[in-house]
C-alpha positions in Angstrom: 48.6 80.9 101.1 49.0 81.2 97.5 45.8 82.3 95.5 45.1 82.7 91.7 43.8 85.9 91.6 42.7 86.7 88.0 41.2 90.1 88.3 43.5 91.7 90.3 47.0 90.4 88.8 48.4 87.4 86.0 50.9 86.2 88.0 49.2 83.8 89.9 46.1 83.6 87.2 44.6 79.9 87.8 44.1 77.4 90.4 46.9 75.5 88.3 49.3 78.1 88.5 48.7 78.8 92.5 49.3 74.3 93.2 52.1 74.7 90.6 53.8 77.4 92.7 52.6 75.4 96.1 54.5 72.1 94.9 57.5 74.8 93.2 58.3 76.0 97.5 57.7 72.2 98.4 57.3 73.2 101.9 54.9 72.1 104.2 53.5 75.5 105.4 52.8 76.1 102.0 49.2 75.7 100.9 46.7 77.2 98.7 43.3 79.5 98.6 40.8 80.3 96.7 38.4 83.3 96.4 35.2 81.9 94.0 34.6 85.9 92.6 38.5 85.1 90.6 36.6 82.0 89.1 33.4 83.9 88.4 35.7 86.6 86.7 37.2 83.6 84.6 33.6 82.5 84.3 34.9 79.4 85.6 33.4 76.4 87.9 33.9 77.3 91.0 33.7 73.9 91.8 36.6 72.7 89.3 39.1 75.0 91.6 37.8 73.5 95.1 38.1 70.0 94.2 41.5 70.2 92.5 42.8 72.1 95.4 41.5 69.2 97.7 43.4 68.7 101.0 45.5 71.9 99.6 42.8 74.1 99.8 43.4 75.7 103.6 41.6 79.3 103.2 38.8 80.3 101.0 36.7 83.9 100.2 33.2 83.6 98.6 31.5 86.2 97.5 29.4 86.5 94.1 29.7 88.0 90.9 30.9 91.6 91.5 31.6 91.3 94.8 27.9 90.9 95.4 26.8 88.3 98.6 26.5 84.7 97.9 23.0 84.3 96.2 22.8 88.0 95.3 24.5 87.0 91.6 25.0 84.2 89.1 27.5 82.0 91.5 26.8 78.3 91.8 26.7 78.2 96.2 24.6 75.2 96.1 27.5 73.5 94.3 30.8 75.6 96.2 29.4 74.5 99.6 28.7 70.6 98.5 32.4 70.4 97.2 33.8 71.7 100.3 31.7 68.4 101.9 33.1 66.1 99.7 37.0 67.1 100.1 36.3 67.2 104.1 37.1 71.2 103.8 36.7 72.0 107.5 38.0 75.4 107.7 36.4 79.4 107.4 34.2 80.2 105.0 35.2 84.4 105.3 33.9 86.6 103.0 34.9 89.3 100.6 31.7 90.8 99.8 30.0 94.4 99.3 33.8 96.7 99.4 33.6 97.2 95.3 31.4 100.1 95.8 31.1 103.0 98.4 27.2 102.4 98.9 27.4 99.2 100.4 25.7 98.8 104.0 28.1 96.6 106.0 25.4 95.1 108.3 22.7 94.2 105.8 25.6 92.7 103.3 26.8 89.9 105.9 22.8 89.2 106.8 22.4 88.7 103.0 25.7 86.2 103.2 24.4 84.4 106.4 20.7 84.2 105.4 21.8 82.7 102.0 24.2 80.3 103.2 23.3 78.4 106.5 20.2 76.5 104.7 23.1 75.3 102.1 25.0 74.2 104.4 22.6 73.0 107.0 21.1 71.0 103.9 24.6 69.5 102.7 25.1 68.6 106.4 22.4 66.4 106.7 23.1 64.9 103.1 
């Protein structure tokens, strides 16, 4: 997986530069990710990266603004998890959430996450 990861590095700094490196290797096993916190950092549409990775998109991270649990920041979920719908995204939705600080309670983090989420999705899924 190759994933633009703006805060952490310029080398792969946009979704165009993470499907411009896919297409570079030209090799089937070759796809793309995407974390939505890089496009919060870039203050970015999440959205915009998900539907130009398309079928390319085979992995994915979501967590909020800071590292903070979907619906905990300024992140557009409602949006994220309606674009996965509409490019037939039928992989993990894993999270990177609550590790930017040491005060973080694991537990209560991924509760957060969950009890955020499945309405979204369970509301996009009957759309």
């Amino acid at each position: 997986m190759i994933e633009p990861t703006s805060h952490d590095s310029n080398i792969v700094d946009r979704c165009d530069d993470a499907l411009m490196m896919m297409r570079e290797v030209n090799k089937p096993n070759v796809k793309v990710m995407f974390d939505t916190f890089h496009a919060l950092y870039r203050k970015e549409p999440s959205t915009d990266y998900i539907y130009a990775m398309g079928k390319d998109l085979h992995h994915l991270h979501l967590s909020d603004n800071d590292r903070l649990a979907p619906g905990q920041g300024r992140g557009d979920f409602v949006g994220v998890i309606q674009a996965l719908k509409d490019i037939h995204y039928d992989g993990w939705l894993a999270m990177e959430i609550g590790f930017d600080r040491r005060d973080i309670e694991p537990d209560l983090v991924a509760r957060q996450a969950y009890e955020y989420l499945q309405p979204l999705i369970d509301r996009v899924e009957r759309d």
